[in-house]
C-alpha positions as CSV (number, residue, x, y, z in Angstrom):
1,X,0.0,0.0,0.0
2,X,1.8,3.1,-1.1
3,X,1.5,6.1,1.1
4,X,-1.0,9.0,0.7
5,X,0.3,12.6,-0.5
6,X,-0.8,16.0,0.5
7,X,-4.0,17.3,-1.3
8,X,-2.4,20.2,-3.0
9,X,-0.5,17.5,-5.1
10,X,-1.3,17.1,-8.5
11,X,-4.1,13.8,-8.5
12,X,-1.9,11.5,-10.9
13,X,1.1,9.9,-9.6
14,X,3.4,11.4,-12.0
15,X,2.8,14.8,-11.5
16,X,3.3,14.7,-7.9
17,X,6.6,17.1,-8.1
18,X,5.6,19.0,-10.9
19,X,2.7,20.9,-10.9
20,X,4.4,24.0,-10.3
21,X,4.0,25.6,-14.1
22,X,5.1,28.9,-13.9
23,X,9.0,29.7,-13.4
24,X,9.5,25.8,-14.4
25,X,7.8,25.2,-17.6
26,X,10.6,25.7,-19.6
27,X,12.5,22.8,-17.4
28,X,9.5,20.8,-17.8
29,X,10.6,20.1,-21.5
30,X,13.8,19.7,-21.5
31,X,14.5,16.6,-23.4
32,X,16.3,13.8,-21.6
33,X,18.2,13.2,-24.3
34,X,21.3,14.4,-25.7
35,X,20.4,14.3,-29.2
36,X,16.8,13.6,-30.1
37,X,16.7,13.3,-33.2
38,X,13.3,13.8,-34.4
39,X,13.6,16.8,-36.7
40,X,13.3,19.6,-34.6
41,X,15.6,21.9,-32.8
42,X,17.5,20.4,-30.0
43,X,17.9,24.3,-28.5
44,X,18.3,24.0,-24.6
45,X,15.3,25.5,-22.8
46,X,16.6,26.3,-19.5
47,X,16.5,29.9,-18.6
48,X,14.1,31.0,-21.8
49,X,10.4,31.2,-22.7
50,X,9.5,28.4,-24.3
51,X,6.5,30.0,-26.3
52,X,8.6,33.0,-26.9
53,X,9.3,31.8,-30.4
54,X,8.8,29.0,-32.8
55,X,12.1,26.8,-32.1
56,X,11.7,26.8,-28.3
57,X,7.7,25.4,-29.1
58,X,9.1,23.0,-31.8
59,X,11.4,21.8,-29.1
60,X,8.6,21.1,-26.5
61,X,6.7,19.4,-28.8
62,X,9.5,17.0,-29.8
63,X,9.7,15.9,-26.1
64,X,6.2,14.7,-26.5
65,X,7.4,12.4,-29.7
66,X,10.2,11.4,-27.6
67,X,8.0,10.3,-25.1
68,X,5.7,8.9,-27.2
69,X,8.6,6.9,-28.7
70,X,10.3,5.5,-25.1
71,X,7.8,6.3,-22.8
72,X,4.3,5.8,-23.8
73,X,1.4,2.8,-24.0
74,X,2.9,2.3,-27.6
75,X,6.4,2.2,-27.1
76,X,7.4,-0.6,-28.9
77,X,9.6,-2.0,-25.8
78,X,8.5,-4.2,-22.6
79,X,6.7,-2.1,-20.9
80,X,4.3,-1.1,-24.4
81,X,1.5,-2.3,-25.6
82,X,2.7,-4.5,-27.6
83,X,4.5,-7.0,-25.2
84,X,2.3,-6.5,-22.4
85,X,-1.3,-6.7,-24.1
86,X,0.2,-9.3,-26.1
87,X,0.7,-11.4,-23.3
88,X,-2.4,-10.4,-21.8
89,X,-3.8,-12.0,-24.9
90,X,-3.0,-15.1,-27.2
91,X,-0.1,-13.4,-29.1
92,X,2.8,-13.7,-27.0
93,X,4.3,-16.5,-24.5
94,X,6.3,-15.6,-21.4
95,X,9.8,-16.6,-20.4
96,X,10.9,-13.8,-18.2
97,X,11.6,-13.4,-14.5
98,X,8.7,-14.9,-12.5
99,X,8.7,-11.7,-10.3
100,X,8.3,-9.6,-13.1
101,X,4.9,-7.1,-12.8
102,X,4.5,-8.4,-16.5
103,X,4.0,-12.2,-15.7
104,X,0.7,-11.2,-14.2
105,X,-0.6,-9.7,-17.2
106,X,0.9,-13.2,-18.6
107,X,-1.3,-15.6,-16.0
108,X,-4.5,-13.1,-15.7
109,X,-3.5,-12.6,-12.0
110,X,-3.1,-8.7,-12.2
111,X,-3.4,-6.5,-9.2
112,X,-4.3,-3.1,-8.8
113,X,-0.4,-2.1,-7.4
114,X,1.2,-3.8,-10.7
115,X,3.8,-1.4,-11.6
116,X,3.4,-2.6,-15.6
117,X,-0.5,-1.3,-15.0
118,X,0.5,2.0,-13.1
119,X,3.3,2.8,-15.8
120,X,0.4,2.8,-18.4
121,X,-1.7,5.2,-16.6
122,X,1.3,7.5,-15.6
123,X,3.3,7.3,-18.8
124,X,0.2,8.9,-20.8
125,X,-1.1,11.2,-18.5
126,X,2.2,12.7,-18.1
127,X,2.0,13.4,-22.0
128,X,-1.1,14.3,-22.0
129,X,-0.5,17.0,-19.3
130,X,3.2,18.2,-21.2
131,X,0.0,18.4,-24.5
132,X,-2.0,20.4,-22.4
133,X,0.8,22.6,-21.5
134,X,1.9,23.2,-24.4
135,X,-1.7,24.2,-26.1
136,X,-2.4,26.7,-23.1
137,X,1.5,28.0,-23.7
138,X,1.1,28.6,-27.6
139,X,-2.6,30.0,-27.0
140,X,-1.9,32.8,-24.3
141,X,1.9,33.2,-26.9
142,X,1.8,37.1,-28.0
143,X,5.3,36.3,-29.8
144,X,3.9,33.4,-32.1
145,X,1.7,34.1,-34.9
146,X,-1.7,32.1,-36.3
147,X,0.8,30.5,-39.0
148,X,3.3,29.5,-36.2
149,X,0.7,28.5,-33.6
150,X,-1.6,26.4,-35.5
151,X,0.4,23.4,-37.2
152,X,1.8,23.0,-33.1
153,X,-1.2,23.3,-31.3
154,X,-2.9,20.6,-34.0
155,X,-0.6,18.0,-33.3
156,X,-0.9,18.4,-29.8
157,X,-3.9,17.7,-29.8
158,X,-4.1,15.0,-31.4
159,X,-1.4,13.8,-29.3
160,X,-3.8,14.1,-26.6
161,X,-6.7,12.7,-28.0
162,X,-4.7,9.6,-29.2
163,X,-3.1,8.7,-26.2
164,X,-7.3,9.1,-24.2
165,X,-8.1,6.5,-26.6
166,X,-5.7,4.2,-25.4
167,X,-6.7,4.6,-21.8
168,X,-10.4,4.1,-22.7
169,X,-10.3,1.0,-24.1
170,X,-7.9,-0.1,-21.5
171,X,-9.1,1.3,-18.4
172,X,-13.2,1.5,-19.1
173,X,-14.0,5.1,-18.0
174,X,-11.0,7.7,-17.5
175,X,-10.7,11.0,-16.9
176,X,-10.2,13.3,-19.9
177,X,-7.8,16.2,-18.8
178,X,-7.8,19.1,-20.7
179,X,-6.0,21.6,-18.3
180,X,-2.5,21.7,-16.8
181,X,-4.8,23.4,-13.2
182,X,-3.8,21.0,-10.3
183,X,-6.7,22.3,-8.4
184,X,-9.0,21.0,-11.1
185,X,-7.4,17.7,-11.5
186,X,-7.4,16.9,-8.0
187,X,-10.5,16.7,-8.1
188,X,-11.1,14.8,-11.3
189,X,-13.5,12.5,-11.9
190,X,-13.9,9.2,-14.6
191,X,-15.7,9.9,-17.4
192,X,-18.2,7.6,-19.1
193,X,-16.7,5.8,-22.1
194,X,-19.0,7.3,-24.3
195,X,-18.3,10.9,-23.1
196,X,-14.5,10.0,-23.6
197,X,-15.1,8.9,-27.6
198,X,-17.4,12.3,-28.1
199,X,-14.1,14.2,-26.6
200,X,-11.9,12.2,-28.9
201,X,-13.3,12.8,-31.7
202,X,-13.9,16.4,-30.8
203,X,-10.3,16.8,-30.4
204,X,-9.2,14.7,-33.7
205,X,-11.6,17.1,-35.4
206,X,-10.5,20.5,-34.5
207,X,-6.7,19.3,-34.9
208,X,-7.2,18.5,-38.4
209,X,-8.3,22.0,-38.9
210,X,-5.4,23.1,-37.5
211,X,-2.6,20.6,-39.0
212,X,-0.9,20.4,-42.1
213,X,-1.5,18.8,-45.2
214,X,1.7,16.7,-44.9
215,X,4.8,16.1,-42.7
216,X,7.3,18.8,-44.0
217,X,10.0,15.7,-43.6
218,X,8.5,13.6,-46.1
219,X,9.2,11.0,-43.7
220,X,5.9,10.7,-42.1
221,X,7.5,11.7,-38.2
222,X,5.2,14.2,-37.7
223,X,1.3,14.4,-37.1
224,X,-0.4,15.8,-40.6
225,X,-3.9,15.7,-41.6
226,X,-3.8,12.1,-43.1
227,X,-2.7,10.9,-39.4
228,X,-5.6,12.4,-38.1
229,X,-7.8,11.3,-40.5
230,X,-6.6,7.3,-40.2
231,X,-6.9,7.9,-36.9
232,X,-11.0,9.0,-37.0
233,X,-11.3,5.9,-39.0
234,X,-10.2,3.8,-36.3
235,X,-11.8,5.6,-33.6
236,X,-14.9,5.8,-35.1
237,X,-14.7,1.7,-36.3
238,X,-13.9,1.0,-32.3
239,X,-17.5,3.1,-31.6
240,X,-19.5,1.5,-34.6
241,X,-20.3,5.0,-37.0
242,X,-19.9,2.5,-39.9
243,X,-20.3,5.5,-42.2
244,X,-18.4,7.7,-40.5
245,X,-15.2,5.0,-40.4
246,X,-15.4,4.1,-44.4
247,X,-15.7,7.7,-44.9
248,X,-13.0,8.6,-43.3
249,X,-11.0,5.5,-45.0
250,X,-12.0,6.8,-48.3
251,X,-10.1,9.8,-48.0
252,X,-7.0,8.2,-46.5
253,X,-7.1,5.8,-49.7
254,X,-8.5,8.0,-51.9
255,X,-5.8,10.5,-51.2
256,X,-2.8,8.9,-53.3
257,X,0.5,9.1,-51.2
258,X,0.0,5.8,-49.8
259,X,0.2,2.5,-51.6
260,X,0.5,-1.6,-49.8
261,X,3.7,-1.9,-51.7
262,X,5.1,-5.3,-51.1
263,X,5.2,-7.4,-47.8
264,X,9.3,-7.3,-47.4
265,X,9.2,-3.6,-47.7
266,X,6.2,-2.8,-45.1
267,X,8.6,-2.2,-42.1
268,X,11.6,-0.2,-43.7
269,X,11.5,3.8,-42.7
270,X,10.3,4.7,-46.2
271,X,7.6,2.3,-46.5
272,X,4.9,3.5,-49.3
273,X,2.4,2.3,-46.6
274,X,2.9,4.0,-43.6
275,X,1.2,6.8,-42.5
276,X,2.3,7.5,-39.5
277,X,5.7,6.4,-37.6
278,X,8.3,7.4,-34.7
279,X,11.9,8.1,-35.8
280,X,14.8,6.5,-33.5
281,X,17.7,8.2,-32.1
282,X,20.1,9.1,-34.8
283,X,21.4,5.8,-35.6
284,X,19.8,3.6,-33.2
285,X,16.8,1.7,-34.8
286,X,13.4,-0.1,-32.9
287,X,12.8,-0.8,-29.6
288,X,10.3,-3.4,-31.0
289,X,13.7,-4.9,-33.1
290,X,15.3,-4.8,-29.5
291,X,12.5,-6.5,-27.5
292,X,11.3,-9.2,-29.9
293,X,14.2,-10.6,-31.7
294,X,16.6,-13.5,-30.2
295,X,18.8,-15.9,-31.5
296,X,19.1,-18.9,-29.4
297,X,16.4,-20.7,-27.2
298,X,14.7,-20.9,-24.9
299,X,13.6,-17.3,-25.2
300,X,15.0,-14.7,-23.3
301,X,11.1,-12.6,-22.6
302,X,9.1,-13.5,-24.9
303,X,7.8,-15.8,-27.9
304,X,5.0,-15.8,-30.3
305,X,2.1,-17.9,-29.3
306,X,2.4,-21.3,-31.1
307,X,-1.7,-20.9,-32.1
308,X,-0.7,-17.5,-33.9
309,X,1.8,-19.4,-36.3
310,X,-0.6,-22.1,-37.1
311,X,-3.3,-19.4,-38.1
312,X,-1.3,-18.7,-41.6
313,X,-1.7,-20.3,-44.5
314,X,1.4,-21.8,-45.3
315,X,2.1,-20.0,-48.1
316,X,1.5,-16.5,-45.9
317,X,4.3,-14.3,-47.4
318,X,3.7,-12.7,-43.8
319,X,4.4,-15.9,-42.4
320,X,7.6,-16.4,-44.2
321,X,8.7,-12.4,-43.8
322,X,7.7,-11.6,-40.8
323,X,8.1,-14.2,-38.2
324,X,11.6,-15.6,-37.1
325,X,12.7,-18.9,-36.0
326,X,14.5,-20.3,-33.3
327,X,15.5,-23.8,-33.3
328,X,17.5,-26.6,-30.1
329,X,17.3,-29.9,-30.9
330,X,13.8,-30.6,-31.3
331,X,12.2,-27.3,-30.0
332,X,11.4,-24.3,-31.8
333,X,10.2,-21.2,-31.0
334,X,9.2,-17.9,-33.3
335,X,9.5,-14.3,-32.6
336,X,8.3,-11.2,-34.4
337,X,10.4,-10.5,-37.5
338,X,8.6,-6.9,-38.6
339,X,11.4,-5.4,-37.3
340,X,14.6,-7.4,-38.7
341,X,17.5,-5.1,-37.1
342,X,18.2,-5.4,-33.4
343,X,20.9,-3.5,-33.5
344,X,22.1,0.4,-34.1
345,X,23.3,0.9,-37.5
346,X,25.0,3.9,-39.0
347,X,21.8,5.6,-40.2
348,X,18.5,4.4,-38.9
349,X,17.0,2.0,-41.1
350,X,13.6,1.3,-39.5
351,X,11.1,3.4,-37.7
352,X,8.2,2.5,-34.9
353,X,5.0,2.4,-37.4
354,X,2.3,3.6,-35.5
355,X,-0.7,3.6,-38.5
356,X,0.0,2.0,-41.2
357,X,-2.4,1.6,-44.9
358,X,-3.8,-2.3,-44.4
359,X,-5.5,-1.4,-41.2
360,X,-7.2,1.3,-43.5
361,X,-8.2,-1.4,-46.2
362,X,-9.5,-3.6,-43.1
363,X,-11.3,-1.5,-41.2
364,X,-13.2,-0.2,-44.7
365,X,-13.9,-3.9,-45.1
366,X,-15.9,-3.9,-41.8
367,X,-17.4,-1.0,-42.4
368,X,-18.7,-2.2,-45.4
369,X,-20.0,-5.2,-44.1
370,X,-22.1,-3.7,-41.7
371,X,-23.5,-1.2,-44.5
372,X,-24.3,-4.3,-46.7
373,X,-21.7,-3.8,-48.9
374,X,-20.4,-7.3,-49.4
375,X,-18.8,-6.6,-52.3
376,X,-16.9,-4.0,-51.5
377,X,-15.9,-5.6,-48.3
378,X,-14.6,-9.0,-50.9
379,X,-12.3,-6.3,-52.8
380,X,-10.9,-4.8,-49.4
381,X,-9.9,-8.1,-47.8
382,X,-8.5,-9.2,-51.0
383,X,-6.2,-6.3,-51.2
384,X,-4.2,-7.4,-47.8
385,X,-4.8,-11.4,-49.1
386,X,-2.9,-11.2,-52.4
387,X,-0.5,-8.8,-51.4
388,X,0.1,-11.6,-48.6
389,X,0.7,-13.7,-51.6
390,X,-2.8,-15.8,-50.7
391,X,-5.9,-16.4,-53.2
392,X,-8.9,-14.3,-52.8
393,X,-11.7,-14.8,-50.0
394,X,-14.3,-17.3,-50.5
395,X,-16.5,-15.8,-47.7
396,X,-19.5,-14.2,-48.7
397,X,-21.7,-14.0,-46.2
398,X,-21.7,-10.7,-43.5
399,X,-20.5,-13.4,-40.7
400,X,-18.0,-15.2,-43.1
401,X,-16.5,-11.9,-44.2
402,X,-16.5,-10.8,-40.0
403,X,-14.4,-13.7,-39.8
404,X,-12.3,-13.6,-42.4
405,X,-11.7,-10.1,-41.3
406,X,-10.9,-11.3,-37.1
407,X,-8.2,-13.7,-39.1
408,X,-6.5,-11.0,-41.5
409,X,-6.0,-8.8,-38.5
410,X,-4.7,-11.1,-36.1
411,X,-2.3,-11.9,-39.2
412,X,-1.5,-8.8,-40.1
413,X,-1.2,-6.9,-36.8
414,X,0.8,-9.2,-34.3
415,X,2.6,-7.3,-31.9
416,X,1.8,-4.0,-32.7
417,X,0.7,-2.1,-29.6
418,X,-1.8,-4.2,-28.5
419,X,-4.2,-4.4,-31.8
420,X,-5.1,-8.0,-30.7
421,X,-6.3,-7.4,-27.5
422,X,-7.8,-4.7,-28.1
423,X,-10.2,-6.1,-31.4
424,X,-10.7,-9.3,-28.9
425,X,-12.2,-6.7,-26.3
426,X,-14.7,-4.4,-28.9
427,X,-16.0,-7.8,-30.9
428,X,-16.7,-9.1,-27.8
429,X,-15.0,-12.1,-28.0
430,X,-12.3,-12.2,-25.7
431,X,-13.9,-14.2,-23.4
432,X,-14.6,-17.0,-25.9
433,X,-11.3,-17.2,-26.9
434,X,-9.0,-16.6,-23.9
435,X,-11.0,-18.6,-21.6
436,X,-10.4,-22.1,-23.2
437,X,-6.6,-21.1,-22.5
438,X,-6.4,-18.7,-19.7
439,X,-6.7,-20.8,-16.4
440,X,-7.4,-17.3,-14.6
441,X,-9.3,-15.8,-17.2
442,X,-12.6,-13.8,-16.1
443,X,-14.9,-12.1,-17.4
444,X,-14.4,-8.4,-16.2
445,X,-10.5,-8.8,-17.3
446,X,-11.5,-6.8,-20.5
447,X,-10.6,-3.8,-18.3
448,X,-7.2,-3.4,-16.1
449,X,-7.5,-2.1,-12.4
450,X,-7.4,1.7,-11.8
451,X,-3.8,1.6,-10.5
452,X,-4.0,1.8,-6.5
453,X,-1.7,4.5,-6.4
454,X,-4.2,6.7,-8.2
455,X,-6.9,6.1,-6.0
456,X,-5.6,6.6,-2.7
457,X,-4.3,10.2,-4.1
458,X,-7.8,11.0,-5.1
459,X,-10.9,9.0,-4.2
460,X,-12.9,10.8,-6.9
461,X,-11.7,7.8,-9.1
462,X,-13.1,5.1,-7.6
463,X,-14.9,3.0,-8.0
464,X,-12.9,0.5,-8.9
465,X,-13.2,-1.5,-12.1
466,X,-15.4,-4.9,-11.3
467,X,-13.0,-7.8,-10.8
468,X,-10.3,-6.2,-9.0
């Protein structure tokens, strides 16, 4: 039981030493790196303004990508979405330290005090608040124009709104925060889920007014209205506004600077099919390369989930590109093999994809589906099957196509911050297949605990989710 902190602290645990804005803001963003190499200026912050002109605001934004990168419920490490919904699923086997906070998530035994579950809380409201900070900086800025202003504040927001998705579907109601106040927040309550989607969408909405057309880097690094717009259409598939979700995938497809390209080149940094992506450290290249791959057995962490690789076709060109194997004696195991460099090279060669063009193709598929559109929902799943290398669907029924949908994703998405999990838990079927597996599974598991922590600093959070 972790000890109670004074009420004029801020209400989540990682602001609790620094709610203090004023004279500090500008030390608030100073990057913990010596060289983050993300595009913008690496100017040191201490002792200036930060809104007091355009490179000291590009600079706090880029401390937000940084965090997104290392820090965040998608990093692509052990502590992301990835490994630990993974796990919590039927992607990933565990090998690791029986002590570890992760092996819970592993055996369905989690606890409100897991450090794994409080790090996903912390980790994204404490970008979410440095978003906040940064909106209410540019917006009371006298030394920043419209022109200046507006491309920042959009991808803040949408930074913001992004990272409340991930808390709703993983926590069940949240609190949205909007303000940097601490007298506010301490008094915060959880929000209804579908309050939290109306708010998301808000937000995406008002930051593609505000964003550009395209990432100036050509590189797709930085938030641009084609992000926000794939985005919606997930957002808005998760919440069931079939209309609103193929609309919204039309003009992501329809838009012409994307393309599927072919399955060896989907995970390089200049993939024709990503939309959106984090860039390493200068030279360094995935965390997900670092965390998945091995070369001898038994595994160091993790392994893919023997079910997974018997789910392809054997002639999956997905199967053969992007799953590794590891083979003693008469055991074998496979690991994630999106990512194929571990190691830093002298120029980064692969980025962390956040949004990338087949889950466009797929979720326009299911949108169809559910519009009556059979057809068009055929063409769609084809797309990802015979760039797979695979024939074309025989399903065509609505159910059949659902299906065939549920097996093209788990395919095609496999260790990428938690997509697995997270379709099991809005199809509703995450019960049906993680209980036949799952010796702990139940029922209220398709929400994690509100971490402990949290609710002994302010009460206004509980109740508790059921189960825990």
């Amino acid at each position: 039981m972790k000890t109670l902190y004074s009420k004029n602290k801020c209400p989540f645990a990682f602001l609790r030493e620094i709610w203090v804005i004023g004279p500090l803001l500008t030390l608030l963003f100073c990057s913990c790196e010596n060289d983050l190499d993300v595009g913008l200026p690496q100017s040191q912050l201490t002792g200036v303004t930060v809104f007091q002109d355009v490179a000291t605001a590009e600079a706090a934004l880029a401390e937000v990508y940084f965090q997104l990168r290392d820090n965040s419920i998608v990093n692509g490490g052990t502590s992301g979405a990835g490994v630990i919904m993974g796990l919590y699923a039927d992607e990933l086997d565990y090998y690791g330290s029986p002590q570890e906070a992760v092996e819970q998530f592993y055996k369905h035994t989690l606890l409100a005090t897991n450090t794994q579950v409080e790090n996903l809380w912390d980790s994204s409201y404490s970008i979410i608040y440095k978003c906040n900070a940064i909106l209410e900086g540019l917006a009371k800025s006298t030394a920043l124009n419209l022109e200046e202003k507006e491309p920042l504040m959009g991808q803040a927001q949408f930074i913001r709104a992004y990272l409340h998705f991930y808390l709703v579907i993983t926590f069940g109601d949240i609190p949205y925060i909007r303000s940097t106040d601490y007298r506010l927040n301490a008094k915060v309550t959880r929000m209804p889920k579908s309050e939290v989607y109306n708010n998301i969408v808000s937000d995406i909405l008002e930051a593609r007014t505000l964003l550009p057309e395209e990432d100036f880097t050509g590189e797709n690094i930085y938030v641009a209205k084609g992000v926000a717009t794939a985005f919606l259409a997930r957002v808005y598939l998760f919440t069931e506004q079939w209309q609103a979700a193929a609309d919204a995938c039309n003009i992501v497809l329809e838009h012409g600077s994307y393309s599927l390209g072919n399955i060896d080149g989907v995970f390089i940094k200049n993939s024709s099919s990503t939309i959106w992506q984090l860039k390493p450290q200068a030279g360094n290249n995935t965390l997900e390369g670092k965390t998945y791959i091995f070369q001898s057995g038994p595994p160091p962490y993790v392994s893919l989930n023997p079910a997974l690789i018997n789910s392809f076709e054997p002639n999956d060109l997905r199967l053969q590109n992007w799953i590794g194997k590891v083979s003693v004696g008469a055991n074998s195991w496979f690991y994630p093999y999106k990512y194929k460099l571990k190691q830093p090279t002298g120029t980064s060669e692969e980025y962390s994809i956040l949004i990338r063009l087949a889950e466009i193709y797929l979720s326009r598929a299911e949108a169809r589906i559910h519009m009556g559109n059979l057809n068009g929902a055929q063409q769609d799943i084809n797309a990802i099957r015979l760039r797979a290398g695979l024939t074309t669907t025989t399903a065509n029924s609505a159910e059949a196509l659902l299906q065939a949908i549920a097996v093209e994703r788990r395919r095609e998405f496999f260790s990428e911050q938690g997509l697995r999990w997270f379709d099991l838990v809005r199809t509703g079927k995450a019960s049906e297949i993680l209980e036949p597996i799952k010796e702990a599974w139940e029922p209220t598991d398709v929400l994690l605990p509100i971490p402990m922590a949290e609710l002994l600093i302010n009460p206004n959070l509980l109740p508790q989710n059921p189960g825990y």
